[in-house]
C-alpha positions as CSV (number, residue, x, y, z in Angstrom):
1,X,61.2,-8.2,-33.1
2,X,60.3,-11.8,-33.2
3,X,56.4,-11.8,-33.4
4,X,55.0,-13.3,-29.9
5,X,52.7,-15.9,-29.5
6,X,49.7,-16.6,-27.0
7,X,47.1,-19.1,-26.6
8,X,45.2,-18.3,-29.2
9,X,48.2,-18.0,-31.7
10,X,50.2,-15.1,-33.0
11,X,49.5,-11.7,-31.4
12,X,50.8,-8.6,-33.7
13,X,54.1,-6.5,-32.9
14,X,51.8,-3.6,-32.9
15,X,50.2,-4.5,-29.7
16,X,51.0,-3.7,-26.1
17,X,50.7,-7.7,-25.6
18,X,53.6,-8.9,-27.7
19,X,55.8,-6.8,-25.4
20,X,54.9,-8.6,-22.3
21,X,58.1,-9.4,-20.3
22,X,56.8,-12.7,-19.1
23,X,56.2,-11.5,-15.6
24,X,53.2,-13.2,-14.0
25,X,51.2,-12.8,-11.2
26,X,53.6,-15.3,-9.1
27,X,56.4,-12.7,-9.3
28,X,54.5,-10.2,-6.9
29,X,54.6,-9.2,-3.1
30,X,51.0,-10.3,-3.0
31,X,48.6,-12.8,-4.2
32,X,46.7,-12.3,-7.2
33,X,43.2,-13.8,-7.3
34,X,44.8,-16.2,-5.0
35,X,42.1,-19.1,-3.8
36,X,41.1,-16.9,-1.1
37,X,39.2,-14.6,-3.6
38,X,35.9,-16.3,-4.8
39,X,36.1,-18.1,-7.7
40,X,32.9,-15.6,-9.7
41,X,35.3,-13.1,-9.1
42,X,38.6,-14.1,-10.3
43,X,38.0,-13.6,-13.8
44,X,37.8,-9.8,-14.1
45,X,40.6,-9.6,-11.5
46,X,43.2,-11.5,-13.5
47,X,41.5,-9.4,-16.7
48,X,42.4,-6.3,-14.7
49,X,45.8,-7.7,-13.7
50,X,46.3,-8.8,-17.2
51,X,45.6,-5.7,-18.5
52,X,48.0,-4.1,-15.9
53,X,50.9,-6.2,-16.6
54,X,50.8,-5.2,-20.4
55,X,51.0,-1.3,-19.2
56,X,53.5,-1.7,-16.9
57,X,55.5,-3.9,-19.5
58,X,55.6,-1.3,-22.2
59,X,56.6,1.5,-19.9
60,X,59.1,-0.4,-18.4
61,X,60.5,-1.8,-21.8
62,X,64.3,-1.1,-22.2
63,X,64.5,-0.5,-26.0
64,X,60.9,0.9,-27.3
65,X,60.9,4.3,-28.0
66,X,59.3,6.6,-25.6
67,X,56.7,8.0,-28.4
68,X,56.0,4.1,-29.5
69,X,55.2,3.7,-25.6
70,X,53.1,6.4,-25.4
71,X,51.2,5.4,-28.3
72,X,50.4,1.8,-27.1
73,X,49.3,3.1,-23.7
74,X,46.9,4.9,-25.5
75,X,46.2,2.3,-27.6
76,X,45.2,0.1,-24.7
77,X,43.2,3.1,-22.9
78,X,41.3,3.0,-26.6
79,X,41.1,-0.8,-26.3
80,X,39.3,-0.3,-22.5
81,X,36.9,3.0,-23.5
82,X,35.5,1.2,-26.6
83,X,37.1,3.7,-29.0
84,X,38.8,0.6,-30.9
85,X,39.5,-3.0,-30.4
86,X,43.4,-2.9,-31.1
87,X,44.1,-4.5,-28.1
88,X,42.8,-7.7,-27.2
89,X,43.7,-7.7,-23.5
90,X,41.7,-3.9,-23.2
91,X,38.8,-5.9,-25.4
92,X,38.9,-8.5,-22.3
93,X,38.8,-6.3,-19.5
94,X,35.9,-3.9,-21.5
95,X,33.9,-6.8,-21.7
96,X,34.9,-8.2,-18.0
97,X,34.6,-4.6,-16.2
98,X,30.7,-4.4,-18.3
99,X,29.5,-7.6,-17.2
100,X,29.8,-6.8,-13.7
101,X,28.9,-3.0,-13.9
102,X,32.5,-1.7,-12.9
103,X,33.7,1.4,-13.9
104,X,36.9,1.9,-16.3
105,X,38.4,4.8,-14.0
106,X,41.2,2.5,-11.9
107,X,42.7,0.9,-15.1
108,X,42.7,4.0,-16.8
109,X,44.6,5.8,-13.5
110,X,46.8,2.8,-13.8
111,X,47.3,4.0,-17.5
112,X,48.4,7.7,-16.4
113,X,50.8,5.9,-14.1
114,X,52.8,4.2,-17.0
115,X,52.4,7.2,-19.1
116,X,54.0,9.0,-16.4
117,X,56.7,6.3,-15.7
118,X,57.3,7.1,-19.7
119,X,58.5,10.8,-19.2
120,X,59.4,11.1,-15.7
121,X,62.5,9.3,-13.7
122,X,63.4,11.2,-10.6
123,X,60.8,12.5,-7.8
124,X,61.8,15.4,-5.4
125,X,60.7,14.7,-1.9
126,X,58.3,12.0,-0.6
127,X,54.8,14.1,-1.2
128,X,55.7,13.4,-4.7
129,X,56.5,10.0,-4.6
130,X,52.6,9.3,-2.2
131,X,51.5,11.1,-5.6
132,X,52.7,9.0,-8.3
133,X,51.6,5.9,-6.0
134,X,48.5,7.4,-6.2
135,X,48.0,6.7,-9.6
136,X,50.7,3.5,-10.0
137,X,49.1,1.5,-6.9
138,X,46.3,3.0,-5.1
139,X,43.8,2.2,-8.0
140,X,44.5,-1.5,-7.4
141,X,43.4,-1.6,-3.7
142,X,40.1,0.6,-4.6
143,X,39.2,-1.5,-7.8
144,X,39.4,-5.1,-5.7
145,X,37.3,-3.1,-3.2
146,X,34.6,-2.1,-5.7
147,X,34.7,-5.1,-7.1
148,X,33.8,-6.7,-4.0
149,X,31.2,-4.2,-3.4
150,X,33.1,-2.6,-0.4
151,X,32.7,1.0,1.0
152,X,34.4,3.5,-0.5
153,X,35.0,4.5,3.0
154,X,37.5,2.1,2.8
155,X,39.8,3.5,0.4
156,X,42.3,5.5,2.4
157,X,43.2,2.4,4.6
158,X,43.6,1.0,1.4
159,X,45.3,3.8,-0.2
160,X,47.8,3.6,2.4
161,X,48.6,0.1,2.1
162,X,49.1,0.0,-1.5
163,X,51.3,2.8,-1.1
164,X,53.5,0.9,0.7
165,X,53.8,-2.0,-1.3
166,X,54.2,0.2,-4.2
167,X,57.4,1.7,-2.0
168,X,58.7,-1.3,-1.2
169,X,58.6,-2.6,-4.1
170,X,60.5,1.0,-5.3
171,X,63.3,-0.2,-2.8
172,X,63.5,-3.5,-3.4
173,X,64.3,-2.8,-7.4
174,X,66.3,0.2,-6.5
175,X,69.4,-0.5,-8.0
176,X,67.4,-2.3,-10.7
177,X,65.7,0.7,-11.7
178,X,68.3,2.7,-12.1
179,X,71.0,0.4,-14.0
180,X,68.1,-0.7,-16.4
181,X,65.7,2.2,-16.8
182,X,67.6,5.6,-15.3
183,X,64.5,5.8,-13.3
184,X,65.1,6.7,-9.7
185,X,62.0,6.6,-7.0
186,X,64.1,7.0,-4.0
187,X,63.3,10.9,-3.1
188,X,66.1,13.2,-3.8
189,X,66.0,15.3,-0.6
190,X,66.1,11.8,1.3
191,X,69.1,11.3,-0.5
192,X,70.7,14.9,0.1
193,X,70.1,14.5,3.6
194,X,71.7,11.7,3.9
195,X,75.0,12.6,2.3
196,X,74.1,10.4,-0.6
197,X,73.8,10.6,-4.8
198,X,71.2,9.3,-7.2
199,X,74.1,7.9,-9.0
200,X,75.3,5.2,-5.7
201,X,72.3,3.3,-7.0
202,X,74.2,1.8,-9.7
203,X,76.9,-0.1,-7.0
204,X,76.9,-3.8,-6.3
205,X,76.4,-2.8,-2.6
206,X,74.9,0.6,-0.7
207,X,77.4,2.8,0.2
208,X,76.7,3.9,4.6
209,X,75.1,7.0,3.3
210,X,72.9,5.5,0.8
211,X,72.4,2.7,3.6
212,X,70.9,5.0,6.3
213,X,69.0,6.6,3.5
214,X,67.1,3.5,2.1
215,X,66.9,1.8,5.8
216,X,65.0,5.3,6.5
217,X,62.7,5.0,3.9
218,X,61.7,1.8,5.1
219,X,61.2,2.6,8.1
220,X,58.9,5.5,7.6
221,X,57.5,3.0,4.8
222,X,56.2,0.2,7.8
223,X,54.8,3.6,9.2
224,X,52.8,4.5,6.5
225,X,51.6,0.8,6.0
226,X,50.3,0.2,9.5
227,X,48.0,3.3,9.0
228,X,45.9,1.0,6.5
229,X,46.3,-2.2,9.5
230,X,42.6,-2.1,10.5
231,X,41.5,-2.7,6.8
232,X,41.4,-6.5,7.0
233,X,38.9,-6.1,10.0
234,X,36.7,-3.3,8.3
235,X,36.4,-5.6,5.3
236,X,33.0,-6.9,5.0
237,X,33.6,-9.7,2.7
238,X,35.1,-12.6,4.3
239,X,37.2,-13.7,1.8
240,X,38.6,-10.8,0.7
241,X,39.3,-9.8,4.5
242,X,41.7,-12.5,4.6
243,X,43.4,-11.9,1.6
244,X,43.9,-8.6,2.6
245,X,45.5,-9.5,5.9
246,X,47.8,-11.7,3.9
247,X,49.1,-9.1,2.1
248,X,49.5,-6.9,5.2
249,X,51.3,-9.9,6.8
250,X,53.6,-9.8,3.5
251,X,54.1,-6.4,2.9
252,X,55.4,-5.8,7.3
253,X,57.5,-8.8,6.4
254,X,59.3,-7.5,3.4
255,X,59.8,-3.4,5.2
256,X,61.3,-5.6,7.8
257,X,63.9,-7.5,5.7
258,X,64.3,-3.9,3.9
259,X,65.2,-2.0,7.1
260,X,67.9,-5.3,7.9
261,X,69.4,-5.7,4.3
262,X,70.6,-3.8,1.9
263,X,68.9,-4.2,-1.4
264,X,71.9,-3.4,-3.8
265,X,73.7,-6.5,-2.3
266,X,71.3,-9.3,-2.2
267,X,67.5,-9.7,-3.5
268,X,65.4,-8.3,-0.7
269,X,62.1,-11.1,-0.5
270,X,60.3,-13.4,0.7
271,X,60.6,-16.9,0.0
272,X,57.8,-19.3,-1.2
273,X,58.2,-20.9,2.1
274,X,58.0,-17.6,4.0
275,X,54.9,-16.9,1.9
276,X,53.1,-19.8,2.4
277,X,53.2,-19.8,5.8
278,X,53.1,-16.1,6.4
279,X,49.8,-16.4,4.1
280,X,48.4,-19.6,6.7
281,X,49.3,-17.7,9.7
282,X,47.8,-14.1,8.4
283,X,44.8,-15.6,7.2
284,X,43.7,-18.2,9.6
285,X,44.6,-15.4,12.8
286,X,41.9,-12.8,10.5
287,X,39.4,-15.9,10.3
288,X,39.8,-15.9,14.4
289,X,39.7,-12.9,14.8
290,X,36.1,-13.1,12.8
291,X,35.1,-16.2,14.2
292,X,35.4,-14.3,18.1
293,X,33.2,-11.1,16.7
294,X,36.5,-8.8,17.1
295,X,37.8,-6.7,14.8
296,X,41.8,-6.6,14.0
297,X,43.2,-3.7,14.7
């Protein structure tokens, strides 16, 4: 493999960073440390993110060899515990996480995620698929939270939104998932009972059995994300209260398109457009709502 290069010059083969797919924080559902987060703040978030992104890259990474991935996910968890400096991107986010007295236990969840997106592609019924989110996208929600020195109280609204984006997301990629990596997250009884087979995912459009399947799944999905809608309210930071309600407003907006479209057929998302002024309206109607002393609900 041709040896990658970063900003401070050649980074070896043998790290998780040379695998990086190029995938940036623009390429989300949701903002990352977006100007709405204060600016002291930003830098262990886009460590954490950074960190992420390499994790999720080697899991996802269509030609290493699942023991090679394994290793290099524990080579970044050694990177972030302080049992070696292999990795500088684990280095970073050590030395981020210990200047503001944050704990290692979210990335580290995130880590168990990749490590299971490593050995396992199919997941039975929805209870499993709530418990792999709970390691591939509940951790992010509870670490911005902490960071922000927000209640843990707070964590199964939280929870519940990042869930959801996690699922939609799952959706969106369906056909992705399964052409590229075999990996299917779209729950196999939810397929049975809809007359349909892991195996449709691979078409160029959803068959009608597969159709009432995924448009069922994101339905319950906008379910399961309005049980986290009071979050922006309950925030106490300011800032972060808006940028939560931006990715609620984003994450309503995308199940929507998901339960009208059909994600094997066309690229279920929102535009920069749509974003932009999603973000405006989500945000400044969570500023009002502050302004006024009530809380969203």
């Amino acid at each position: 493999m041709t040896e990658a290069i970063s900003r401070n010059g050649p980074i070896s083969p043998e790290t998780a960073e040379s695998f990086l797919s190029g995938k940036s924080g623009g390429d989300e559902n949701f903002p990352v440390a977006s100007a709405l987060i204060a600016a002291p703040l930003r830098p262990v978030i886009l460590a954490f993110y950074n960190f992420v992104r390499a994790g999720d890259d080697v899991a996802d990474h269509p030609t290493l060899e699942p023991q090679r991935k394994r290793a290099l996910l524990d080579q970044l968890d050694q990177s972030l515990t302080g049992a070696s400096d292999a990795e500088p991107l684990g280095v970073a986010l050590r030395a981020r996480l210990t200047e503001r007295g944050l704990s290692t236990r979210h990335a580290r969840d995130l880590l168990d995620a990749f490590r299971l997106d490593v050995d396992k592609s199919r997941y039975a019924n929805w209870d499993e698929l709530i418990g792999y989110c709970a390691l591939s996208a509940m951790p992010v929600g509870r670490f911005l939270l902490d960071v922000h020195g927000e209640s843990e109280d707070l964590w199964p609204a939280s929870d519940a939104i990042c869930a959801a984006l996690q699922i939609n997301n799952h959706l969106q990629d369906c056909g992705k998932d399964f052409r590229d990596l075999n990996r299917v997250y779209i729950p196999l009884d939810a397929l049975a009972a809809a007359g349909a087979q892991a195996a449709e995912l691979g078409a160029a459009q959803a068959s009608p059995a597969l159709r009432i399947c995924l448009k069922g799944l994101a339905q319950k999905n906008r379910d399961l994300l309005e049980r986290g809608a009071s979050l922006p309210g309950a925030i106490k930071d300011f800032r972060l209260g808006l940028e939560i309600a931006v990715i609620l407003h984003h994450a309503r907006e995308i199940a929507a398109l998901l339960i009208a479209r059909d994600p094997l057929a066309e690229r279920v998302k929102l535009t920069k457009t749509q974003m932009l002024f999603g973000a405006l309206s989500a945000a400044g109607g969570e500023a009002m709502a502050r302004l006024l002393g009530r809380r969203k609900i």
